[in-house]
N, C-alpha and C positions, 0 to 999 in steps of 0.2 A: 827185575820187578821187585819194589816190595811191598813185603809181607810180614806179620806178625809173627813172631818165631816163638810160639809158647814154649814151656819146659819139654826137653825130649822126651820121646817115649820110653820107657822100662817095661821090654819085651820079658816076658818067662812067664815061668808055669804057676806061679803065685799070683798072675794079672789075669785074672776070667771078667772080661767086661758081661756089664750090666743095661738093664733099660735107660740108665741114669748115667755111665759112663759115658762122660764127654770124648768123643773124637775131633780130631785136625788133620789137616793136611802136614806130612813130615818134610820138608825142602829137603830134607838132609837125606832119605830114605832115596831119592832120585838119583842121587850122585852113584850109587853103587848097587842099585836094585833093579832098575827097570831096561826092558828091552829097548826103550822108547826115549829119545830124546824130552826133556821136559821143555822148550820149548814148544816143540812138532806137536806134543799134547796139547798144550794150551791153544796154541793157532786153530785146533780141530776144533775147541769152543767158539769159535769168530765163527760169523757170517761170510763164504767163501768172498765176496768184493772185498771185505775188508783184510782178507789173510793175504790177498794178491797185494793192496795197499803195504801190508807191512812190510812184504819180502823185498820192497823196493827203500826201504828207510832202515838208516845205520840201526843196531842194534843199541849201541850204550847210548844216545839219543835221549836225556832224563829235563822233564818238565813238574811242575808242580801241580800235583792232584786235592783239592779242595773237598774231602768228606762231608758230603751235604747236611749229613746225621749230627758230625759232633763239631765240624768246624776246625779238625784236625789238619793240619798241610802232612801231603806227601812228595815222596821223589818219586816218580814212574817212570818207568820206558815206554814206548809208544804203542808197545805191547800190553802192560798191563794199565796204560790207559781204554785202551782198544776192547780190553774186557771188563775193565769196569763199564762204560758206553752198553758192551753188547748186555751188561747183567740187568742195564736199567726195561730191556725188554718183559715183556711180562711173558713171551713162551720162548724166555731165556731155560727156565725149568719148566719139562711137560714131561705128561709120560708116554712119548716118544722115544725117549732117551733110558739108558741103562739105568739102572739105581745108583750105580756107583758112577758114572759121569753127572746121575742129578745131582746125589750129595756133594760130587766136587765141585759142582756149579756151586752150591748153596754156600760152598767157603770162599770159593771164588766172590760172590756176591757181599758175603759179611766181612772179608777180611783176612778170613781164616779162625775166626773169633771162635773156638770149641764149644759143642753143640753135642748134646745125647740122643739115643735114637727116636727118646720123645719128643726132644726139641724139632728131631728131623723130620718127623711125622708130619704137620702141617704142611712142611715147607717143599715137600717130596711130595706129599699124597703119596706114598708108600706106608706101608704097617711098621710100627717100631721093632716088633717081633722079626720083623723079614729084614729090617736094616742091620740089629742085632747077629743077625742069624748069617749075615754075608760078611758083616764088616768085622765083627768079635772073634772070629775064629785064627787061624795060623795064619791062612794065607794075608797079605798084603797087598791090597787094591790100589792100585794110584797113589800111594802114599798115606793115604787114611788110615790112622792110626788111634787107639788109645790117647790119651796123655793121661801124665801121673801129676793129679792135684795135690797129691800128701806131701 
């Protein structure tokens, strides 16, 4: 699938995120951190017809994705066509869903494009306070992470 690969993250103890520090999704934090296939994740965001529809279609499978916003061409796999599709739903984000699968939707939906916990606020209906307060600490949630703008 792709995605926007902002500058990596710069973990340590001089990085205390704020209301205003931008978070992303890390691609790179997958490969060696999670218990969890990062496909198998993503597939959990699909509507269950549509996850059945993928497991029958090759994986490297790559079409051209049209950004309705900016008029950008992408290369997708049928998967990360499959989720952009599922993002156009409007209770693609509710709060049904965990904070940390809404905000991964919310990158899933933008791109990956980095977003503060103010920015998140609208977009989650969660409090910037309570995103802060999950996503800014040690632990590593799905790969949302800080990024270093400096």
């Amino acid at each position: 699938m792709s995605v926007q690969k902002p500058k990596p993250s710069i973990p340590g103890p001089l990085l205390k995120p704020k209301l205003d520090t931008k978070f992303h999704i890390d691609y790179e934090w997958w490969d060696t951190n999670s218990d969890i296939e990062l496909r198998s994740y993503l597939l959990s965001h699909l509507p269950q017809e549509e996850r059945e529809n993928l497991e029958e279609m090759p994986e490297d499978r790559q079409i051209d994705y049209v950004d309705p916003e900016t008029g950008e061409v992408f290369r997708l796999d049928a998967l990360g066509l499959a989720l952009q599709e599922a993002a156009k739903d409007e209770d693609f984000i509710n709060a049904q869903i965990s904070l940390v699968d809404s905000v991964f939707r919310v990158f899933l939906k933008n791109g990956n494009k980095p977003l503060s916990p103010q920015e998140l606020e609208p977009l989650t209906e969660r409090p910037a306070s309570t995103i802060l307060k999950t996503l800014g600490g040690i632990k590593v949630y799905r790969g949302i992470r800080p990024i270093d703008l400096g």
